[in-house]
N, C-alpha and C positions, 0 to 999 in steps of 0.2 A: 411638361405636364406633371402637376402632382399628383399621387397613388399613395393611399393609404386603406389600409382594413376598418371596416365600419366594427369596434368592438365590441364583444362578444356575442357577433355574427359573423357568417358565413358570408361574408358582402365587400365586393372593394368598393372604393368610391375615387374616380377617376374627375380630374379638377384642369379643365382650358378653359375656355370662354365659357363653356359650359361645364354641371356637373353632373355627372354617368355613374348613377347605381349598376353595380355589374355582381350576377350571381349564375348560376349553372347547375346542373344535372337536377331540375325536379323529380325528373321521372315516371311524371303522372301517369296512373293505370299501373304502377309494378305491384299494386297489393296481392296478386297471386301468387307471387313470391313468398310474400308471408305467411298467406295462409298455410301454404306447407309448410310452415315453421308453427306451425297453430297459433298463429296470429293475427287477428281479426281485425280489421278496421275498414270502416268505412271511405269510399273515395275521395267523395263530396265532403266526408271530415276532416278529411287533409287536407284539400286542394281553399277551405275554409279557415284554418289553421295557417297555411303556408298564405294567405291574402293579407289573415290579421295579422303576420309576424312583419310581411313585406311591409306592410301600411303603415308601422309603428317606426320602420325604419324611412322609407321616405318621411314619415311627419317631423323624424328625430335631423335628418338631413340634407333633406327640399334640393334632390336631386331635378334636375331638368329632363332627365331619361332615363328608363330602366333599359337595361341589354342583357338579357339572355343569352349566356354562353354554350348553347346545346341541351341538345336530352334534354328538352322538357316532356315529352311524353317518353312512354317506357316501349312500345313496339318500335318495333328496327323497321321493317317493310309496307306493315301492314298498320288500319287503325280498328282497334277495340271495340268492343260495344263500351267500356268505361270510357275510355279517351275521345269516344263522339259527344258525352255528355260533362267529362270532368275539365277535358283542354278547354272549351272552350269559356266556362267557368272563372278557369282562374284568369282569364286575357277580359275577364272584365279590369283588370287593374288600369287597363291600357282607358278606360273612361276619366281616369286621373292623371294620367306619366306616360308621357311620347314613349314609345315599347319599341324595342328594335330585338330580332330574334336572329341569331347566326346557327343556322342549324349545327344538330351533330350525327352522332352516325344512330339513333335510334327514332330521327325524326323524319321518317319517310316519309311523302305526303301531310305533310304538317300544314301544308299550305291550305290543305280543304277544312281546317279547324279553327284558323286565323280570323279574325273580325275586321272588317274596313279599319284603316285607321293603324295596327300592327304590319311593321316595315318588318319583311323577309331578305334578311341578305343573302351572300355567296356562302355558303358552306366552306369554303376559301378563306374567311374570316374578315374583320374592319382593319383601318389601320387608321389608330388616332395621335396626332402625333408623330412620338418615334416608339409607338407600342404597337403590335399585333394581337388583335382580341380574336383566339378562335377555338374552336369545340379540342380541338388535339386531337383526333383522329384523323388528320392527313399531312403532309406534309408542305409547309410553307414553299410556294416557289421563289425561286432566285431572284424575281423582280423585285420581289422584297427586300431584299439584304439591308436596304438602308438604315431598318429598324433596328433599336439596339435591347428591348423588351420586348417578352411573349408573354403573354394574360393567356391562361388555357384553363380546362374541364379535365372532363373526361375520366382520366385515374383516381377519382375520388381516392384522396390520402385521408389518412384513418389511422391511429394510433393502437399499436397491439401486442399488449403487455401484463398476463397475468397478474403479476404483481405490485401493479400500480392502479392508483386510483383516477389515470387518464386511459385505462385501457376500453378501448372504444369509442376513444372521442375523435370527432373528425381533427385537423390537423391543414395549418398551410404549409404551403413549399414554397421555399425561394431559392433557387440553383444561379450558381455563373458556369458559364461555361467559354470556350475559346469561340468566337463569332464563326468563321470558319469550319467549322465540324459542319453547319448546317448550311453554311452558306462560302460555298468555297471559295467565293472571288471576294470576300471580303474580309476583314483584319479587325482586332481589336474584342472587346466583350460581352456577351450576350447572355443578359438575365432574364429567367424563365420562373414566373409566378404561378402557380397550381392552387385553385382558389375550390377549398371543401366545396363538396355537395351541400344544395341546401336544403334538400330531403335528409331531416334526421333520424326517417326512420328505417334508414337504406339497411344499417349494421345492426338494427335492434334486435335479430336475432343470434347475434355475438356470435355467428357465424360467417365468416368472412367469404363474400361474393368472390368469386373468378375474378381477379383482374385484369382489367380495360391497358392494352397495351397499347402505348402512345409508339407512331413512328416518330416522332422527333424527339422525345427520349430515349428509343431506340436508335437513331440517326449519332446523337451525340455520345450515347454509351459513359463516358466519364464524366465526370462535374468536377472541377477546379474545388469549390466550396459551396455547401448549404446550411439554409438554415430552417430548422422545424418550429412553428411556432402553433400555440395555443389559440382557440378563438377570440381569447383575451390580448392577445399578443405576445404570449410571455414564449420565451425560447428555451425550447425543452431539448435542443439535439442539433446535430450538424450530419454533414455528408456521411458520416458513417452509419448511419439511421434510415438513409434512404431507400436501401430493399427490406425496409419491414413496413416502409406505408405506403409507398406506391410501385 
């Protein structure tokens, strides 16, 4: 299967018989968040912002599916009074692009917000290929092992550097690591893509969120090699970069 970043977005595009726009962490309904940062924005502004961006990007490359990587809404257990009226909003997309949603850990009940027509997977994640598409908040089981790629969420990587003109910019990750750290009965290399939040305006108050601790980056603890790259693609840093964005 071919994998590449759709550029100067936050988008992979995944290429078999078919081809799979793949993006993550909307997080519709977190404008509370901002507001205590006195930062105002309307829901329905975004969630109409984040339609036209997606829509420029399917026209740009006539994907056959979008998939949602988790967290597309922002409550963990519960749903909002915003997320009764902003989720289901943006799942008009799903009138244009087969929509597959692999929950993640803040899509509780997501299911009562979904529209005929949007396929709800296992929180467990897809497996296309020899790649694992899934939120990062659980850990892959063993049945898996065959896979030698992981597509993840979750730790929105984020670039944070005073004194640079990328400081705040969201940021990809691509890790190798030894296959066996996560999957013990099995040998050989295991590469792990960390695809930005497609909510831009998760860090706009240059205040950096708690972060979202993945157990299968906890699981592996060392990376062999990485690499930091720009929405553009360009490679700004290796493994040694990686406790300052995710």
């Amino acid at each position: 299967m071919l994998m590449r970043i759709v550029r100067s977005y936050p988008a992979l595009l995944l290429e078999e018989k078919r081809r799979h726009l793949v993006i993550t962490d909307l997080h519709i309904g977190f404008e509370s968040t901002l507001a205590a940062n006195d930062i105002h924005i309307e829901p329905e502004a975004i969630v109409k912002e984040t339609l036209d961006e997606l829509t420029s990007i399917i026209e740009l490359e006539k994907p056959d599916s979008l998939i949602l990587l988790g967290d597309v809404k922002a409550g963990i257990d519960t749903i909002s009074k915003t997320e009764w009226s902003a989720v289901p909003l943006f799942f008009e997309i799903s009138k244009r692009i087969d929509t597959l949603v692999i929950p993640g850990n803040h899509d509780g009940n997501i299911q009562k917000l979904l529209p005929e027509g949007v396929t709800l997977a296992s929180s467990s994640g897809v497996v296309l290929g020899d790649t694992l598409l899934t939120h990062g908040h659980t850990l892959p089981s063993e049945n898996l092992s065959h896979v030698s790629k992981i597509v993840m969420g979750h730790v929105h990587p984020v670039f944070f550097n005073k004194g640079s003109i990328l400081d705040g910019q969201r940021v990809w990750v691509s890790m190798k690591a030894e296959k066996n750290k996560l999957f013990p009965s099995s040998n050989g290399q295991l590469e792990i893509i960390i695809i930005p939040t497609f909510n831009k305006y998760f860090y706009a108050s240059h205040k950096r969120f708690r972060k979202s601790i993945s157990p299968i980056l906890a699981h592996i603890k060392n990376f062999q090699e990485a690499k930091i790259l720009t929405l553009d693609g360009s490679i700004i840093g290796n493994e040694s970069m990686l406790e300052s964005v995710i």
